[in-house]
C-alpha positions in Angstrom: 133.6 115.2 48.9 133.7 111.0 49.3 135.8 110.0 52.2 136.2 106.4 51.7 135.8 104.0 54.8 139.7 103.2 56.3 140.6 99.2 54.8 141.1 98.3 58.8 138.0 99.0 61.0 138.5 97.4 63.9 139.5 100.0 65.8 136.2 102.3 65.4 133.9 102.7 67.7 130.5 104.3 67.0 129.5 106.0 69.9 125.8 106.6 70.4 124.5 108.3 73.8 122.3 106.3 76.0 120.1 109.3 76.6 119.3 109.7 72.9 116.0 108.4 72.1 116.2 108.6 68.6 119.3 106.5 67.7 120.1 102.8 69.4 122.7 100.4 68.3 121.2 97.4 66.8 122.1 93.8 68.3 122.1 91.1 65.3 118.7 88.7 66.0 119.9 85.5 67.3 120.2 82.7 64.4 117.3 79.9 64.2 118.1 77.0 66.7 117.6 74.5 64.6 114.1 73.7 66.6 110.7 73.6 65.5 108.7 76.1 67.2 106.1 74.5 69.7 103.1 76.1 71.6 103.6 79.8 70.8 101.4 82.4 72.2 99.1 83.9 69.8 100.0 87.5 70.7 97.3 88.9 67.5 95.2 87.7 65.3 94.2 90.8 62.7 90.9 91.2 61.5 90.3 92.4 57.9 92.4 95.1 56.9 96.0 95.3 58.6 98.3 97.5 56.8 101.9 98.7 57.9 100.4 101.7 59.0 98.3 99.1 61.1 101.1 97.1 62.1 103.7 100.1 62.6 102.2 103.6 62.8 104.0 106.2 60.9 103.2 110.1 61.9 105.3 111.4 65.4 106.7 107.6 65.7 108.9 108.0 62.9 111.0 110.6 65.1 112.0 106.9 66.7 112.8 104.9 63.3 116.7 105.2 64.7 115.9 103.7 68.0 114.0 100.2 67.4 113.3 99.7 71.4 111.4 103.3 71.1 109.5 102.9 67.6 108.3 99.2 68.8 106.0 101.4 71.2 104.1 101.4 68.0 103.3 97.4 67.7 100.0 96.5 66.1 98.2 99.7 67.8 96.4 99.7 64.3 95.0 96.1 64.7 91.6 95.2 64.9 91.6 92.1 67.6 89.9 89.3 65.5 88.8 88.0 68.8 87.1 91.0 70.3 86.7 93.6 67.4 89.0 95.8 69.5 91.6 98.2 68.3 95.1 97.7 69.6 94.4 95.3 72.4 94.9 91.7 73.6 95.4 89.7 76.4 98.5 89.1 77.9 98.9 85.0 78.3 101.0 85.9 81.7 98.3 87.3 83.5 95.1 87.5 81.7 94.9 91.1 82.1 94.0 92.9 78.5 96.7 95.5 77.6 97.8 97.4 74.0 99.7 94.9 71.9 103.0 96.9 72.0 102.6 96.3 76.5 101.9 92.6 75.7 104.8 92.3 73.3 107.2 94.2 75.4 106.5 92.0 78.4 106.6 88.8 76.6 109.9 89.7 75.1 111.3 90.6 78.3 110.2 87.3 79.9 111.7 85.7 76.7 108.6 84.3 75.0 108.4 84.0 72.0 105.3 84.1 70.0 103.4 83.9 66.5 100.8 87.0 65.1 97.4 85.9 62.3 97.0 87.4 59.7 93.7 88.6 57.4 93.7 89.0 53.4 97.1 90.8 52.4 98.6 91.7 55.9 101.0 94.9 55.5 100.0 96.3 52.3 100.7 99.5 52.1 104.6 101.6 52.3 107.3 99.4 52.1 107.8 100.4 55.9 111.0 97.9 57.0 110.3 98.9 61.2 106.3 96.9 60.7 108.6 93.4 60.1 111.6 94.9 62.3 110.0 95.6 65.3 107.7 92.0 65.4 110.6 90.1 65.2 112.7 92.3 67.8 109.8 91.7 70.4 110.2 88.0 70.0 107.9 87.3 66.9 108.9 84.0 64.7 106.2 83.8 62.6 103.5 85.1 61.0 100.3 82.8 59.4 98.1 85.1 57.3 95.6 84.1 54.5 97.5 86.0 52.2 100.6 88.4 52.3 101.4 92.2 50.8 104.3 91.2 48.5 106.9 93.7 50.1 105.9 93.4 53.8 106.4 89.5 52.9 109.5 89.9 52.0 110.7 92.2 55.1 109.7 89.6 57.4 112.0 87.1 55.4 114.6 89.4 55.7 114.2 90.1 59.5 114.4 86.1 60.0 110.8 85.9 60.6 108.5 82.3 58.9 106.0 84.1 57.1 103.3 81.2 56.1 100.1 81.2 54.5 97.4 78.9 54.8 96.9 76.2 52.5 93.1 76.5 53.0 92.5 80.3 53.6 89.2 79.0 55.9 91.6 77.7 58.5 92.0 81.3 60.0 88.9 80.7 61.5 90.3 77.6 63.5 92.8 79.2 65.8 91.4 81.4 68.7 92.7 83.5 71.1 94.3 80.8 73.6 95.5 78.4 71.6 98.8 77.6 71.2 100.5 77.2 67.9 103.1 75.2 66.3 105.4 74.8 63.2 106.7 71.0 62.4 109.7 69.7 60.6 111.4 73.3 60.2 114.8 71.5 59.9 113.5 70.1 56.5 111.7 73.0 54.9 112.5 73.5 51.5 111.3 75.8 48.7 107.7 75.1 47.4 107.1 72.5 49.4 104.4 73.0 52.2 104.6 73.3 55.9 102.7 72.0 58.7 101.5 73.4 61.7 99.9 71.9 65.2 97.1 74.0 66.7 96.7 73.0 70.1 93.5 74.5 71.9 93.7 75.1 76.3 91.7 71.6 76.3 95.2 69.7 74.7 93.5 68.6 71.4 95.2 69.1 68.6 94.5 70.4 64.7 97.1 70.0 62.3 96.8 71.8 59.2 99.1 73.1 56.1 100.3 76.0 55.2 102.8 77.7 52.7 105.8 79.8 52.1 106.9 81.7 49.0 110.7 81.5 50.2 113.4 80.9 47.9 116.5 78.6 48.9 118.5 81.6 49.5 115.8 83.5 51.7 115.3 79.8 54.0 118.9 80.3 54.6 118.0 84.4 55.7 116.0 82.4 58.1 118.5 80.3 59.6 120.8 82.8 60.0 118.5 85.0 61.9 118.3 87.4 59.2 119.5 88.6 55.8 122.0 90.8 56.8 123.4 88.0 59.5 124.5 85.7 56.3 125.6 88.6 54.8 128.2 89.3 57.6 128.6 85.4 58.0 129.9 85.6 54.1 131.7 88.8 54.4 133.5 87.9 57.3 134.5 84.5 55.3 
């Protein structure tokens, strides 16, 4: 009963309604720039437990997992807000108003900012759930600094093209609050097991560096600068 796949493909079109709300064509993440990544937004910062069930709520949202603009209505409505103790809300940096976190995101990646999320102890443990590290980075999320990481979600966010860090000195959570602004140096010359530094930069302009780490293998840094896994995978199957 195998049909296999016709040698040429060029010619075939998948055809996917725009009224469907359970199936949208995905558009490959754009490639790393080759620039560090100064004065992102802080668009969360989880306290304590944050699993993918935090991070990307399963339940009648999985009717969307085939439409990633729809299931990203989802983002962080889990997360306790480090900063207020609140469930599911922040502030939105481009008008101070407090909305849910999937609002904020939304509006930030329509306005094309991009933006990093804080992590507590083992952010997205849980189900191996692809759409909690799918949908951050689709809504404009490049990295994500956590004391410590759930070994699979860690891996997703590699594979989505997302900088999952840790911080050298697990206290440094407590340094970054909810306006600051954050930034990761020297990304052209990141290398495997060797740390990385970041700039927090609080609304008065002082600065804090401090270091952090990644678990990412020469192979993965290059998921990374591709955009993704799947974008070096097309780069090398397409020769």
């Amino acid at each position: 009963l195998f049909k296999p796949p016709p040698s040429e493909n060029s010619q075939i079109e998948i055809s996917i309604s725009q009224e469907s709300e359970r199936l949208q064509a995905l558009t490959p993440f754009a490639p790393w720039d080759g620039n560090d990544f100064e004065g992102l937004p802080v668009l969360m910062k989880a306290k304590g437990k944050c699993t993918t069930d935090h991070i990307s709520m399963a339940g009648s949202w999985l009717k969307y997992r085939g439409h990633l603009e729809n299931i990203s209505g989802n983002l962080y409505l889990g997360v306790v807000n480090s900063f207020t103790g609140e469930i599911g809300t922040g502030v939105d940096i481009t008008d101070n108003q407090i909305r849910p976190f999937p609002e904020i995101a939304k509006r930030y990646h329509e306005a094309g900012i991009e933006w990093v999320a804080i992590g507590d102890e083992n952010i997205g443990e849980g189900s191996s759930r692809e759409h909690a590290a799918m949908e951050p980075r689709f809504r404009g999320c490049r990295v994500v600094i956590a004391r410590s990481f759930a070994r699979i979600h860690e891996t997703n966010l590699k594979k989505q093209g997302i900088l999952p860090l840790t911080f050298a000195n697990p206290g440094d959570y407590d340094l970054i609050g909810q306006e600051d602004r954050i930034s990761v140096i020297d990304v052209k010359n990141m290398r495997a097991n060797e740390p990385v530094q970041v700039v927090i930069t609080n609304p008065k302009g002082d600065t804090t560096h401090i270091e952090t780490n990644h678990s990412m293998s020469e192979d993965q840094i290059e998921w990374f600068r591709a955009g993704s896994a799947l974008n070096l995978i097309r780069q090398k199957t397409n020769g």
